[in-house]
N, C-alpha and C positions, 0 to 999 in steps of 0.2 A: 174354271180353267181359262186359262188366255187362248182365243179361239183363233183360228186362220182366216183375218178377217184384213180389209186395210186398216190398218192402225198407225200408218203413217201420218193421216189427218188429223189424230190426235195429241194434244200436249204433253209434257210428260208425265208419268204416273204413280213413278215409287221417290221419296225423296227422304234424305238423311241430314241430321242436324248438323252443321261443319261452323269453327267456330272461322270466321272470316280474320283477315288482316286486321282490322279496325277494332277486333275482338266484341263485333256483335253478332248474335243468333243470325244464322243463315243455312238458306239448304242447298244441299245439291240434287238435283234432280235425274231422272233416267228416263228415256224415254220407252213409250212401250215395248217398241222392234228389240231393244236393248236387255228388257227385261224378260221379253219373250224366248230371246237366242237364250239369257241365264238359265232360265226355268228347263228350256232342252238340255243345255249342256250340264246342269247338275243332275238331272234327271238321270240322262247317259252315262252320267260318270258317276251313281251309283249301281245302276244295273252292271258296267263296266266290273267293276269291283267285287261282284260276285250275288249282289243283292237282287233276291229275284223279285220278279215284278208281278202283281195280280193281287188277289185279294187276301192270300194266306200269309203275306207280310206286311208287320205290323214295325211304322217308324216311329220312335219317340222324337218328341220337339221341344227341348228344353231352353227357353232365352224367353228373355225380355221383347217387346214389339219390335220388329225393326225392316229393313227391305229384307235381308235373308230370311226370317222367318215366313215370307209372302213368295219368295224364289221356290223357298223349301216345299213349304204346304202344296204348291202348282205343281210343283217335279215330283211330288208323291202321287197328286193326282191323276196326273198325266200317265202312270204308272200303273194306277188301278191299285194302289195299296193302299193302306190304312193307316191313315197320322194317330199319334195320341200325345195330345199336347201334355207337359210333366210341366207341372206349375209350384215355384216355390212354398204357394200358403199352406198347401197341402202336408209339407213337410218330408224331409228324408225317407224314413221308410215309409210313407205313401209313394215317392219315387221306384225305392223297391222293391215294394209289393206289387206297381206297376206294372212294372218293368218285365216282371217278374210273370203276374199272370198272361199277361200281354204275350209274353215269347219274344220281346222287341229286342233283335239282333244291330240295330243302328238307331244309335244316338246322335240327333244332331243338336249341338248347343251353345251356347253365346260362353265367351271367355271365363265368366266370372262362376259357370257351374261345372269345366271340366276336372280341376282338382280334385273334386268334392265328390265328381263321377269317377275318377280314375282310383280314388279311396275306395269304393265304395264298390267298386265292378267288382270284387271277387264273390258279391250275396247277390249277385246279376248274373248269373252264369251264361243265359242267351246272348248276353251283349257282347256284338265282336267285331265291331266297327263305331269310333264315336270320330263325328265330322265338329272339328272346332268353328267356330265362329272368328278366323283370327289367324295369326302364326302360332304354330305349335312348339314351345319350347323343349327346352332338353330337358330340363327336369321331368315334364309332362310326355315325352317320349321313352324316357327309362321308367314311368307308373305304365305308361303302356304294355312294354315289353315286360316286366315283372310280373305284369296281370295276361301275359299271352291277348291280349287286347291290340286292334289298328287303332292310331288317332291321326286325324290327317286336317288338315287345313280346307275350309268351305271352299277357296279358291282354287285350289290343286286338284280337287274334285269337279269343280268347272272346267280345270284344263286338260283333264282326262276327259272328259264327255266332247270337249271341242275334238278330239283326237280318234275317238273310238264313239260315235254316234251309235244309239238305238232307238230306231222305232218307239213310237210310245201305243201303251197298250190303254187307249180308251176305255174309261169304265163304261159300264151298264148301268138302267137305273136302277137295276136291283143292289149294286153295286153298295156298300157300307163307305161312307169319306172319312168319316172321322169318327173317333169312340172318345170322347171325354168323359172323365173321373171327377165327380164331385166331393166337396167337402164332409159329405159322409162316410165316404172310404175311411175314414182317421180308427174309426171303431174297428173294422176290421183291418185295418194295418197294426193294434194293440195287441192284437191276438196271432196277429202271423209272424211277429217281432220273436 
């Protein structure tokens, strides 16, 4: 977790590939104050939304490396609830078998897996919140609405927690952070298929 510490003295922390004018590799960086306020305001702006906080909720984290997945992970923790990362190798219904024994009510995930989630949510029945990585299109809002499912935008959910702040609920160290699914799941995802 990003502690209450001065963190002004330090350089920045999260940074994202941007392709530059001159069209070479370049990053943009954040500093940590920046990435700190993200982590409260996403935090907030899931508990906002109805997601409660502690250790009886479980969030899935489906994307690729990136700063939001690092925002994400800390505004869960920050919460006292439990990530569980959904990893592509694992394969679809490893997702849904996840997903699924998990009880995980909010999916947050990078662009390129919410189609695939919004297909898919009706063999998800807990899922009733997925936060895109991105703008939310209308195609991707009418698979919402059809699946009685929210999808909303990582950013919109930042600007709801700017708006409607809560408290963060410190874990314990008895506290669980995170539960990841390994590559042996596939066997019993054959059988729950």
């Amino acid at each position: 977790m990003i502690h209450p510490l001065n963190i002004t003295n330090y350089p920045p922390s999260l940074s994202i590939p941007s392709l530059s004018k001159l069209g070479e590799d370049d990053f943009v960086f954040e500093a940590y104050s920046a990435v700190k306020q993200r982590v409260s305001n996403f935090a907030s702006g899931i508990v906002d939304m109805g997601v409660k906080s502690g250790q009886q909720t479980y969030v899935g984290l489906y994307s690729i490396n990136r700063p939001e997945w690092v925002i994400c992970e800390q505004a869960i923790n920050s919460m006292s609830m439990i990530l569980v990362p959904l990893y592509d190798t694992l394969g679809p219904d490893a997702v849904k078998f996840i997903v699924n024994q998990a009880q995980i009510s909010l999916v947050v995930a990078d662009a390129s897996k919410i189609v695939v989630l919004l297909k898919n949510v009706a063999a998800m029945p807990s899922v009733k919140i997925i936060v895109k990585m991105g703008f939310v299109t209308e195609e991707e809002q009418a698979l919402a609405q059809a699946n009685n499912v929210q999808v909303v935008a990582f950013s919109e959910v930042e600007k709801r927690g700017r708006s409607f702040h809560h408290a963060p609920v410190p874990p314990t160290p008895q506290d669980v952070a995170t539960v990841c699914y390994t590559s042996g799941i596939a066997s019993l995802c054959n059988s729950f298929s």
